[in-house]
C-alpha positions, 0 to 999 in steps of 0.5 A: 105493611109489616106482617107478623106470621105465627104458626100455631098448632091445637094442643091436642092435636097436629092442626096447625094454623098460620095467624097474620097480624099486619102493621103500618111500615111507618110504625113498626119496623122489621127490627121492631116486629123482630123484637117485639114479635116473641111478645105480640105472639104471647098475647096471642096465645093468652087469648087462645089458649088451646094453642101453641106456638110453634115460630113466627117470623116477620116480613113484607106484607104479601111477600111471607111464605108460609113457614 
């Protein structure tokens, strides 16, 4: 599995959070979640809107440390 991490942080304030989304390895590559991860994170952010986003990273499935 290939993980997509966003950390995000409430626009009013410092509470931040990290958002995993998962994807199967036999589907989307490192290189594709690198690519495509600026876009995934947008539309995340469409659907919460009194967030921003601070980076996200892909990585191995359970090996990501928190960023």
């Amino acid at each position: 599995m290939i993980e997509l991490l966003i950390s995000a942080c409430l626009i009013s304030g410092s509470d931040c959070r990290e958002v995993s989304m998962l994807y199967d390895a036999q589907d989307v590559s490192l290189m594709t979640c690198m690519v495509m991860g600026q876009a995934e994170a947008a539309r995340w952010q469409v659907d919460h809107p009194n967030y921003r986003i601070e980076r996200y990273r892909c990585g191995i499935a359970g090996q990501s440390k928190s960023i």
